[in-house]
C-alpha positions as CSV (number, residue, x, y, z in Angstrom):
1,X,-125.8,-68.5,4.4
2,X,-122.0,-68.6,2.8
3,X,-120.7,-69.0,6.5
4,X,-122.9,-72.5,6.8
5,X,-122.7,-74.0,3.8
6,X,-118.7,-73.4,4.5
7,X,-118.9,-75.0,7.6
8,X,-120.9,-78.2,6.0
9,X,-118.0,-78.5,4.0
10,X,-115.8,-78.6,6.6
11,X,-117.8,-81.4,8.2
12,X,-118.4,-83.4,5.4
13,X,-114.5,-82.9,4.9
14,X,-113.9,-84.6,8.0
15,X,-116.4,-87.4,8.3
16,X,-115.2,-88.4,4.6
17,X,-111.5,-88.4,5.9
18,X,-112.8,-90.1,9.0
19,X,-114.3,-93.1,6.9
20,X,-111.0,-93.5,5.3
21,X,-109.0,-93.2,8.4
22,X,-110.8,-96.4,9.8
23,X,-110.8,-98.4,6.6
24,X,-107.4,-97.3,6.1
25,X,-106.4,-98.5,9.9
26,X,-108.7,-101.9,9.9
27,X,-107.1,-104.2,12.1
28,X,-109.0,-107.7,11.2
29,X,-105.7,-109.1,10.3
30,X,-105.5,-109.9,14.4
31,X,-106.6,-113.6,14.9
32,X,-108.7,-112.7,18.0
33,X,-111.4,-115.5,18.5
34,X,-114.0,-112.8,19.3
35,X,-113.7,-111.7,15.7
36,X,-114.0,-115.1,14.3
37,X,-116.7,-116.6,16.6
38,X,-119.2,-114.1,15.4
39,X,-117.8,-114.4,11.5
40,X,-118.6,-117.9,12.0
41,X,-122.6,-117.1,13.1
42,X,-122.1,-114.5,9.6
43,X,-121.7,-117.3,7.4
44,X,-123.8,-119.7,9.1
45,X,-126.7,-117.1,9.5
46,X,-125.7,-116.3,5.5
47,X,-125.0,-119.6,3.5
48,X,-127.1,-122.3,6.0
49,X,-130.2,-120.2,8.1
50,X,-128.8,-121.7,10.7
51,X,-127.1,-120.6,14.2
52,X,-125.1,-124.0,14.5
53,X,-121.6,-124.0,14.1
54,X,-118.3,-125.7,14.0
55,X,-116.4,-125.8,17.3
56,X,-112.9,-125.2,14.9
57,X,-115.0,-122.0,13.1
58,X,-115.8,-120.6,16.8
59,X,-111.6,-121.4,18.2
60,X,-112.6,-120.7,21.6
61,X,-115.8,-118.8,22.1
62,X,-118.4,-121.5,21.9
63,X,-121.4,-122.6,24.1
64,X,-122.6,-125.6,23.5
65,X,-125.9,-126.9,24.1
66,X,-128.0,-129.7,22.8
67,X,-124.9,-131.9,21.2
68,X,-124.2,-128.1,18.7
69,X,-121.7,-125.5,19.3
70,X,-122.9,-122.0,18.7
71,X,-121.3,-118.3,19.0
72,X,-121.2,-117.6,22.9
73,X,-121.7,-113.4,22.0
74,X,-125.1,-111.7,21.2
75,X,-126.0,-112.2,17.9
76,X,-126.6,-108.4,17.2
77,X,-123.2,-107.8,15.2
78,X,-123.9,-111.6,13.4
79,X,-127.3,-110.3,12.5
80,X,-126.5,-107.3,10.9
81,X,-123.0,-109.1,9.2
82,X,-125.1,-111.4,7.4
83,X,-126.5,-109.7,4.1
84,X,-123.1,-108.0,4.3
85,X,-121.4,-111.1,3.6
86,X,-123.9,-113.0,1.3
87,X,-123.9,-110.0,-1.1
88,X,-120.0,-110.4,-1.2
89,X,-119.9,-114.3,-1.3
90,X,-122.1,-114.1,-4.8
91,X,-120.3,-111.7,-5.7
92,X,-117.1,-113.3,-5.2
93,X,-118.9,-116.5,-7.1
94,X,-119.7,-114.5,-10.5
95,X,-116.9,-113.6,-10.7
96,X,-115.3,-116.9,-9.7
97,X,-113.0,-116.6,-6.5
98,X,-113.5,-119.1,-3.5
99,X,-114.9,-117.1,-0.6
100,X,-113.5,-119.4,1.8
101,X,-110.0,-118.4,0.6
102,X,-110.8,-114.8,1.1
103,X,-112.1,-114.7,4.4
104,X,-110.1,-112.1,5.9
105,X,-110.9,-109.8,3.2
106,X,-114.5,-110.6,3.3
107,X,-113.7,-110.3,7.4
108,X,-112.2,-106.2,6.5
109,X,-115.2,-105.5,4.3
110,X,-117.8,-106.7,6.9
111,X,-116.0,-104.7,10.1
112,X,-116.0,-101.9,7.8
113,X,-119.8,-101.5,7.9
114,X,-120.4,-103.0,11.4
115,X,-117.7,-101.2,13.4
116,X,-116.4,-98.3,11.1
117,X,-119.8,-97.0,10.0
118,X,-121.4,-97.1,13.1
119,X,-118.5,-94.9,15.4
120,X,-119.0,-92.6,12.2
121,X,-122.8,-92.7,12.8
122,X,-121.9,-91.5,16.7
123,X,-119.5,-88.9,15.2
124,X,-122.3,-86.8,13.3
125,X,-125.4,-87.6,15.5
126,X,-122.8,-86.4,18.5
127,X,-122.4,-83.1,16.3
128,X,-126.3,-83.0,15.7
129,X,-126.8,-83.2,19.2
130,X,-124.4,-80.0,20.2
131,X,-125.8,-78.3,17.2
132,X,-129.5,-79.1,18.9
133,X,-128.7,-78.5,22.5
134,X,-125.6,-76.2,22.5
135,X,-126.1,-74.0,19.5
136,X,-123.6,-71.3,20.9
137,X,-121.2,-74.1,21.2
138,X,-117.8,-73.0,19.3
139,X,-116.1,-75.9,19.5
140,X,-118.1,-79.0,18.3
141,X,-115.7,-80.7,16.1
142,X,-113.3,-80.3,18.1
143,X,-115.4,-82.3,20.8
144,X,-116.3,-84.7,18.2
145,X,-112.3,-85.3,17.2
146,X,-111.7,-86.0,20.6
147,X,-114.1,-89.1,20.9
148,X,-113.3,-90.2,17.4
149,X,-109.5,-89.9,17.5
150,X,-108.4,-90.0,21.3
151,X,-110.5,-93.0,22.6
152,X,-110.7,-96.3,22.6
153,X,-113.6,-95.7,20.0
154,X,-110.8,-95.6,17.2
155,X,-109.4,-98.7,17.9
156,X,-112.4,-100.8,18.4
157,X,-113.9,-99.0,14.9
158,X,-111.8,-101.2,12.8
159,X,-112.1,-104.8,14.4
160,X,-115.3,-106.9,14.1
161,X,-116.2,-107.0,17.7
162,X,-119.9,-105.5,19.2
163,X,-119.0,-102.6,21.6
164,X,-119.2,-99.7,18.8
165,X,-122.3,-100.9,16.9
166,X,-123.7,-101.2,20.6
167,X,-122.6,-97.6,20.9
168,X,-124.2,-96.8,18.5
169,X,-127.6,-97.9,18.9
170,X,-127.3,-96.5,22.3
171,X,-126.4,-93.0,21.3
172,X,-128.7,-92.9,18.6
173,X,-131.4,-94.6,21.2
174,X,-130.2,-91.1,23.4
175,X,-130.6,-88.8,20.6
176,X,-134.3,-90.0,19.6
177,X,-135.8,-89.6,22.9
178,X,-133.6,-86.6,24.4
179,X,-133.6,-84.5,21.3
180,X,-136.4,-85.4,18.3
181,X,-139.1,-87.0,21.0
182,X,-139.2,-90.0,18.9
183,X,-140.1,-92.7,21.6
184,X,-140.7,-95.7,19.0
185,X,-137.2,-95.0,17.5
186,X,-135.4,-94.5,20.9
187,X,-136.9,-98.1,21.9
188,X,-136.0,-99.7,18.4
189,X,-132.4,-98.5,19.0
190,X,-131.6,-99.6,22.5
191,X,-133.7,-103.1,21.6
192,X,-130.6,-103.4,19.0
193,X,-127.7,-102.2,21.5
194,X,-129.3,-104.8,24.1
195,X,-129.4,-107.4,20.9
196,X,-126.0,-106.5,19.8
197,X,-124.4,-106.4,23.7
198,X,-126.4,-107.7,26.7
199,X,-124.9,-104.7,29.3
200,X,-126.9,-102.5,26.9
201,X,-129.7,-103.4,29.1
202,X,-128.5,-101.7,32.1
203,X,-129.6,-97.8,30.2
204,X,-133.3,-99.1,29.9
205,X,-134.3,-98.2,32.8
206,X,-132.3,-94.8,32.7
207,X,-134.3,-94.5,29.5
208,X,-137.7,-94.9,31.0
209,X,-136.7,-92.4,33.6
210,X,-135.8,-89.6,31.0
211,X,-139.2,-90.3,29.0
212,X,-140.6,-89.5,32.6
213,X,-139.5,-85.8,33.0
214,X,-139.4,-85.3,29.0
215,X,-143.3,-86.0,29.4
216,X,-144.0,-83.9,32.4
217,X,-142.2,-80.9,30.0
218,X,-144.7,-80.7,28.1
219,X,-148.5,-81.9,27.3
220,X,-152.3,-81.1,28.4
221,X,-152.6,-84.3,30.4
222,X,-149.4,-85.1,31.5
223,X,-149.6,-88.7,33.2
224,X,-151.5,-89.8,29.7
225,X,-148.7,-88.5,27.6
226,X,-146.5,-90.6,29.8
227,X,-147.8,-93.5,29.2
228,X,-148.3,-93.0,25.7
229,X,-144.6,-92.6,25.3
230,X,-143.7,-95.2,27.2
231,X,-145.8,-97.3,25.1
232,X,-144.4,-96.2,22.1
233,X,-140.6,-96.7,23.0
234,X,-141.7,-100.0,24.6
235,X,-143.5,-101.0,21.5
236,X,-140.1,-99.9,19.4
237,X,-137.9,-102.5,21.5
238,X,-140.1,-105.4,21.0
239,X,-139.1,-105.9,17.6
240,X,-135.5,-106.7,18.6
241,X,-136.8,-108.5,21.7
242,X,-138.6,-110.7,19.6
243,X,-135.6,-111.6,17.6
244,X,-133.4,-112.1,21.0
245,X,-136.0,-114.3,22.1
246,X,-136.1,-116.6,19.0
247,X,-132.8,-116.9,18.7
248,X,-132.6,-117.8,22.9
249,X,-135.2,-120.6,22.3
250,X,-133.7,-122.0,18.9
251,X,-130.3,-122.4,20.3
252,X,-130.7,-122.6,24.3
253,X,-134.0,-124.0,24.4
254,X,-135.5,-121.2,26.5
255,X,-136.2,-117.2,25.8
256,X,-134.4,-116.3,28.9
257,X,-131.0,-118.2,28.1
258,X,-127.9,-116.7,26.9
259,X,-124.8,-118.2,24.9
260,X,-123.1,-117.4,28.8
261,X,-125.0,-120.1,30.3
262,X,-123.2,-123.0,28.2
263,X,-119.9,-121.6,26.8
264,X,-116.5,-122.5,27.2
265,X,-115.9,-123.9,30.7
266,X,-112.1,-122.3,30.4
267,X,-114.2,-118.9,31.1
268,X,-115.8,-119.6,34.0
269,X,-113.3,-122.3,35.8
270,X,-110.2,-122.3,33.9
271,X,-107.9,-124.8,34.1
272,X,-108.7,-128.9,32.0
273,X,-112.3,-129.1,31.1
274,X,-113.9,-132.1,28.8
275,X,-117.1,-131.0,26.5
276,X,-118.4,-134.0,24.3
277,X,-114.9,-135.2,24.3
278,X,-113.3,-132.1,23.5
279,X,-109.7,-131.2,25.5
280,X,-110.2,-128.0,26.4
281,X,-106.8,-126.1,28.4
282,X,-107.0,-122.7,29.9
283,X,-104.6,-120.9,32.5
284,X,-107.4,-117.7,33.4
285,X,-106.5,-118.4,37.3
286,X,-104.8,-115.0,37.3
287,X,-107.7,-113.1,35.5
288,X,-109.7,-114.8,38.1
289,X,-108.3,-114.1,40.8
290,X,-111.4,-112.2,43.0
291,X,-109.9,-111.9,46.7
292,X,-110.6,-108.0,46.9
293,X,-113.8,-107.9,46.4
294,X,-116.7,-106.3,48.1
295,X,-121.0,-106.6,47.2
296,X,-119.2,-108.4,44.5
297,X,-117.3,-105.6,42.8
298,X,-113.6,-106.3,43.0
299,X,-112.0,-102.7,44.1
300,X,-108.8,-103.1,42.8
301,X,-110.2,-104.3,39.3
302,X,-112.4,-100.9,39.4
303,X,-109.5,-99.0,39.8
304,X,-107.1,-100.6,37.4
305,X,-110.6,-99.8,34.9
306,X,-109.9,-96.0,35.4
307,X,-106.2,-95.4,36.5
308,X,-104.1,-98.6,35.7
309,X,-101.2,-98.6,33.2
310,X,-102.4,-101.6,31.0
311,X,-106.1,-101.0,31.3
312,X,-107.1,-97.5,32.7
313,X,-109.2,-95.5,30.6
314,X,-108.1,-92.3,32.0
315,X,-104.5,-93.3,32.0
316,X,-104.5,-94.7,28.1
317,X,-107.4,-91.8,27.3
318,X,-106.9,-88.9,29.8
319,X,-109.1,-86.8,27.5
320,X,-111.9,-88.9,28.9
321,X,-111.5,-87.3,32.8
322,X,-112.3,-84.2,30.7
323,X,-115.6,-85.1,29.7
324,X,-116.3,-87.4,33.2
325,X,-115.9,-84.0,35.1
326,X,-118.1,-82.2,32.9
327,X,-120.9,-84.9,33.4
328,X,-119.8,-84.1,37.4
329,X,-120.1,-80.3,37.4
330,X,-123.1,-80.4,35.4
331,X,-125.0,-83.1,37.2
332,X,-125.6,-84.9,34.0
333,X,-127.2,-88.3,36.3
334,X,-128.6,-90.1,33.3
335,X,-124.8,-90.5,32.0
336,X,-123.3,-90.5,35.3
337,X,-125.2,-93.6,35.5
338,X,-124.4,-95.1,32.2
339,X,-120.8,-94.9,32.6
340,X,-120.9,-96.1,36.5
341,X,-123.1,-98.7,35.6
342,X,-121.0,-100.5,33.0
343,X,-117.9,-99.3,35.5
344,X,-119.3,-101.6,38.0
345,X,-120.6,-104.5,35.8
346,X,-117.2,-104.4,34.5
347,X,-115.4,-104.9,37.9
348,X,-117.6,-107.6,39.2
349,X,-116.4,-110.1,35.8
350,X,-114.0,-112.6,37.2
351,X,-112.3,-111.9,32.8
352,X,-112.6,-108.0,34.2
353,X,-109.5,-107.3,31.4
354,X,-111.7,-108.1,28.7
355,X,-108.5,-109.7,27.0
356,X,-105.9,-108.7,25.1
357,X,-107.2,-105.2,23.4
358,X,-105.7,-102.2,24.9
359,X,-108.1,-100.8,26.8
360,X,-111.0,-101.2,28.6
361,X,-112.9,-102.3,26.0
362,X,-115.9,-103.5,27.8
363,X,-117.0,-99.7,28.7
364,X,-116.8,-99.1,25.0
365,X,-120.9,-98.4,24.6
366,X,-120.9,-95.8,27.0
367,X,-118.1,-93.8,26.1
368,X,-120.0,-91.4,23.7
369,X,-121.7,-90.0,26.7
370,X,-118.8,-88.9,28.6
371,X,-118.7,-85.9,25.8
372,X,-122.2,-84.7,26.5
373,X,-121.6,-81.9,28.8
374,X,-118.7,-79.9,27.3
375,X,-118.5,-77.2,29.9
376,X,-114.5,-77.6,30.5
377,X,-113.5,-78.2,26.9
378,X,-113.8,-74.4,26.8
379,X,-110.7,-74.6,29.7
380,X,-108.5,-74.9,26.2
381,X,-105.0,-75.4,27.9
382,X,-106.3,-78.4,30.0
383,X,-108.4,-80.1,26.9
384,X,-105.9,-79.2,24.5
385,X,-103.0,-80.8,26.7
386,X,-105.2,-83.9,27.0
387,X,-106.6,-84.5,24.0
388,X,-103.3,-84.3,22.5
389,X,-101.9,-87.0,24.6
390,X,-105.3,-89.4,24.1
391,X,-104.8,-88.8,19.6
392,X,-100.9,-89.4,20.3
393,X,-101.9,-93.0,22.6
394,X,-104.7,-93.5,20.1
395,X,-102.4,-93.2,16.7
396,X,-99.7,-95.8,18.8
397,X,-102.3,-98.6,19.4
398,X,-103.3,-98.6,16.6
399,X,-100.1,-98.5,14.6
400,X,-98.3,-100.7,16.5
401,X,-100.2,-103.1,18.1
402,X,-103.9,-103.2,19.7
403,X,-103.7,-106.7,21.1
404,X,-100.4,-107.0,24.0
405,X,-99.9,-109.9,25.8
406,X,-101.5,-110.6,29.1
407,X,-98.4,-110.4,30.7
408,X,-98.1,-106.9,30.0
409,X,-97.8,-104.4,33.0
410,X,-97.6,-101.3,31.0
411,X,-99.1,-101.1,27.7
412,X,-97.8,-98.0,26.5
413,X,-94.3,-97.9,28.1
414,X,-93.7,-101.5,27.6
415,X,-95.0,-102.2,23.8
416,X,-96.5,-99.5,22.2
417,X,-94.1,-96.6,22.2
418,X,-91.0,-98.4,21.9
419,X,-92.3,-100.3,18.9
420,X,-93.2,-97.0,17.1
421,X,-89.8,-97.0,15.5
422,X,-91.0,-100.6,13.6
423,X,-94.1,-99.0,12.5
424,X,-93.1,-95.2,11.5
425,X,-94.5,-94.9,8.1
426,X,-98.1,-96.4,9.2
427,X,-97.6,-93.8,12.6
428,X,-96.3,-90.8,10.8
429,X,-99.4,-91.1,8.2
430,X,-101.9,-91.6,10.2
431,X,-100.7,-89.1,12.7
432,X,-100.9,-86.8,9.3
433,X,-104.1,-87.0,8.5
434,X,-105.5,-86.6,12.1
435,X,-103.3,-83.1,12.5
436,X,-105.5,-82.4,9.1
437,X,-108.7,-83.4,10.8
438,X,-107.9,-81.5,14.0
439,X,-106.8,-78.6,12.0
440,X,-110.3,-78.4,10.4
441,X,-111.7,-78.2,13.7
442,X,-109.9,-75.1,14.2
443,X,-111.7,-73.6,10.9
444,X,-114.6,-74.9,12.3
445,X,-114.8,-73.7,15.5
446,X,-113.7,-70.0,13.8
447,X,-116.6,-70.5,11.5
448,X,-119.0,-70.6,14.5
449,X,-117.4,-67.9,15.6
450,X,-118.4,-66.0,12.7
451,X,-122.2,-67.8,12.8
452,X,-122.7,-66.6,16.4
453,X,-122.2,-63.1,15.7
């Protein structure tokens, strides 16, 4: 009983330090329209019950239909944003400061709970799940660290963006149906990843597939129990369906259309563009550029995805190929298709870079379930030696800068190390606190050590 309840304090040691580490490391301050388009919906959803906005409120990710501008994302993040900020704009009015003139702060506080939380959230359902499925595991944490320090996961945790509250509701979606048999939960959840990104979409059908099999385990009269879970996880995503739908018709004037079919023309054709007599400029021709392509899916984009030095997931995150091979070895199909699903998606956008942010940011949702199948963390010279690199890349973006210019060839080479030097005391304290938090996985993983005797 002692050896538990000192390995709960361990855990709740470093999801506490966790917390901090992404409040401490929130990186609103970066005037990336993403952020502010959806901060717009916030206050609009908040102050007006209204999806219209102001094209200056959006900068440039709009779509505009119907003579009104509006958000081009999913509303998801806007959604769940909104109570977040009216409880801080009355709060700011008793006690008489003008939330306008604190909307980055009120920007901080609402990425907090929408990004922060939520990669938290991932953290301890990921450790749930090896305590469920590999009890003899030893090293959990250490697992855990990996995806919460050495991937893009950190860096995405403390801007106002979708990807990790998609994430999220994926994972916990995964958890619900693969672990607790919780159908109506597991429907509810990917309903709100779908809601919150549309690529979320893409797992549904992976989903219904692992209900399948899950349901032929066990139960008298199998093909009944099927269907009664299907029913159940199809009656949990209506609920966010419903609200996709409404906000479809009140904006678009149809269920079935997105903020993508009217937003900026500078994302689709680049160059001049006139919408109700707004200039709009754009250079994207470069981004756009889809000569090697094939079915649609431009190769050398796919490639740059997974190996190249501004955007390559395994390059910037090698501890990432770890996990990938595991799902490999293992035959782990459901999240082999998750990640090769949002791979490909990803290579056939004509905007494949997804920006600025250093990474791929776009596979961001899946990411969680490259660390289900931990057979070659136990190789400890190989995940050690990669996982150290990933936390060192890792601490860098995010101390020195998580949005390089397009022009960029080499992320790390180029921007990030060499500005190190600029940003040493932010580096050197953050790269404290996460030697503290892998040094706790040590104790942990001896604790377990202990429990498995």
């Amino acid at each position: 009983m002692s050896g538990h309840k000192t390995r709960n304090k361990l855990l709740f040691i470093f999801f506490f330090i966790l917390i901090l580490l992404y409040a401490f490391c929130n990186s609103s301050k970066y005037s990336a329209d993403n952020q502010w388009s959806r901060y717009a919906l916030i206050k609009s959803i908040a102050l007006k019950g209204s999806f219209a906005l102001e094209q200056k409120d959006c900068m440039s990710d709009w779509s505009f239909h119907n003579g009104h501008y509006y958000s081009n994302k999913a509303p998801g993040t806007s959604y769940f944003g909104a109570p977040i900020y009216l409880a801080l704009y009355h709060l700011e009015k008793i006690f008489k400061f003008n939330p306008d003139a604190l909307s980055l702060f009120n920007l901080k506080i609402i990425s907090f709970f929408i990004a922060s939380v939520p990669t938290v959230l991932i953290c301890i359902f990921m450790y749930l799940f090896f305590l469920s499925h590999f009890p003899n595991l030893e090293n959990k944490l250490l697992i855990v660290s990996a995806y919460s320090l050495g991937t893009l996961a950190f860096p995405l945790s403390t801007m106002l963006w979708g990807h990790q509250l998609a994430a999220c509701f994926l994972f916990l979606s995964y958890y619900f149906i693969k672990i607790s048999k919780k159908y109506f939960l597991g429907g509810l959840f990917v309903g709100f990843a779908v809601f919150t990104e549309y690529p979320s979409a893409l797992l549904i059908p992976a989903y219904i597939v692992l209900i399948f099999f899950l349901s032929f385990r066990t139960g008298e009269k199998k093909s009944n129990y099927f269907f009664k879970n299907l029913f159940n996880f199809i009656l949990g995503g209506l609920i966010p369906l419903t609200l996709l739908m409404h906000y479809h018709y009140t904006c678009f004037g149809s269920v079935l259309s997105t903020p993508y079919d009217f937003e900026n023309p500078i994302f689709k054709d680049g160059g001049i563009s006139t919408v109700d007599g707004l200039l709009i400029v754009g250079d994207y021709s470069q981004l756009m550029n889809t000569n090697n392509t094939f079915l649609g899916i431009n190769y050398e984009a796919l490639l740059k995805l997974l190996f190249g030095a501004k955007k390559g997931l395994f390059f910037i995150y090698p501890i990432t190929i770890i996990g990938f091979l595991g799902l490999c070895i293992k035959r782990n199909y459901l999240c082999l298709f998750a990640f090769f699903s949002f791979l490909i998606l990803n290579a056939t956008l004509s905007l494949w870079e997804g920006g600025t942010f250093n990474g791929p940011r776009y596979l961001a949702p899946i990411i969680p379930f490259l660390f289900l199948e931990p057979v070659l963390f136990k190789k400890r010279w190989l995940s050690y030696l990669f996982l150290l690199i990933s936390v060192l890349n890792t601490i860098a973006i995010v101390s020195v800068n998580m949005m390089v210019p397009s022009d960029v060839e080499s992320v790390l080479y180029e921007v990030i190390y060499p500005g190190i030097l600029g940003n040493i005391w932010s580096f050197s304290f953050v790269l404290l606190l996460a030697v503290f938090m892998l040094s706790l996985s040590y104790f942990e993983n001896k604790q377990n050590l202990l429990l498995n005797k």
